[in-house]
C-alpha positions in Angstrom: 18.9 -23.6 -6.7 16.6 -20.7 -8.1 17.8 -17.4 -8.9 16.5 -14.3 -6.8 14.1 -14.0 -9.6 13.2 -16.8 -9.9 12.0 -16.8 -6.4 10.3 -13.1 -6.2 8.4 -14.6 -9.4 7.3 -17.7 -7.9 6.5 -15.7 -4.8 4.5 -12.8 -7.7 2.5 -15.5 -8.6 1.8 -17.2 -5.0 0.3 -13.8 -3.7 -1.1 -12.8 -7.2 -5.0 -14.5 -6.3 -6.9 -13.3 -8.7 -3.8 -14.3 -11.6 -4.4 -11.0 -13.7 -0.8 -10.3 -12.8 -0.9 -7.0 -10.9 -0.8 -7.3 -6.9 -3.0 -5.2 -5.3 -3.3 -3.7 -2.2 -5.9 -6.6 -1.3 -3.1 -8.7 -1.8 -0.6 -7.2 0.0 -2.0 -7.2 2.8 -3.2 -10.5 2.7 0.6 -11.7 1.4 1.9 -9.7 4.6 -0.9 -11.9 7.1 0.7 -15.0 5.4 3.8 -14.4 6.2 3.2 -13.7 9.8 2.9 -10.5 9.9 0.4 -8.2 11.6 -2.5 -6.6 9.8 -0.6 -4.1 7.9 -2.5 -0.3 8.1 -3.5 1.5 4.7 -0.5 3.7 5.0 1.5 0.6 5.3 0.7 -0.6 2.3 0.1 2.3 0.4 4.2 2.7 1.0 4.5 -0.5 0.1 3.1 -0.3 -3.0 4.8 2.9 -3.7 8.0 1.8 -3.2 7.8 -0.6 -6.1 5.2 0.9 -8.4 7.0 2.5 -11.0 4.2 3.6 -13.7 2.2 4.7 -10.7 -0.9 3.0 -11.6 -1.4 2.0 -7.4 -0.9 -1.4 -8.0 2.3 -3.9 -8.6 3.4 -6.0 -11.8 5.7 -8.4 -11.8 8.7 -6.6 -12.6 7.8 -3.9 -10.3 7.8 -6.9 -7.8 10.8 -8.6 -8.8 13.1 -4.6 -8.9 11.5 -4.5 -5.1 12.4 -8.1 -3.7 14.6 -9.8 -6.2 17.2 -7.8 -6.5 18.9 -6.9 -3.4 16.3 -5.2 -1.2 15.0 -7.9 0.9 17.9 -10.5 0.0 20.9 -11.3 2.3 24.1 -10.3 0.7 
């Protein structure tokens, strides 16, 4: 059974399209349309992305990703 990390990482690297390891606001939204949901607005994701965007650089790296969703804030207890 994978880890959370495991799982936010392979989930990273599903949504990561381009593979330069940063997930961009591009991505995002077309991550959230993948997984059902509707078309997320630019102030959607622009929280999103803030949320988990530590060095403030607008876009998220892996570990930004994995803080976000691996570790507690989308995961069942």
């Amino acid at each position: 059974m994978a880890t959370a990390r495991e799982a936010a990482e392979a989930e990273f690297r599903r949504f990561d399209t381009d593979g330069d390891g940063l997930l961009t606001a591009d991505e995002i939204r077309k991550a959230n349309e993948a997984l059902g949901g509707q078309g997320a607005s630019e102030s959607e994701v622009e929280a999103f992305i803030g949320s988990a965007d530590s060095d403030g650089d607008g876009m998220i790296k892996l570990d930004e990703f994995v803080a976000l969703v691996g570790h507690g804030r989308h995961e069942k207890a």
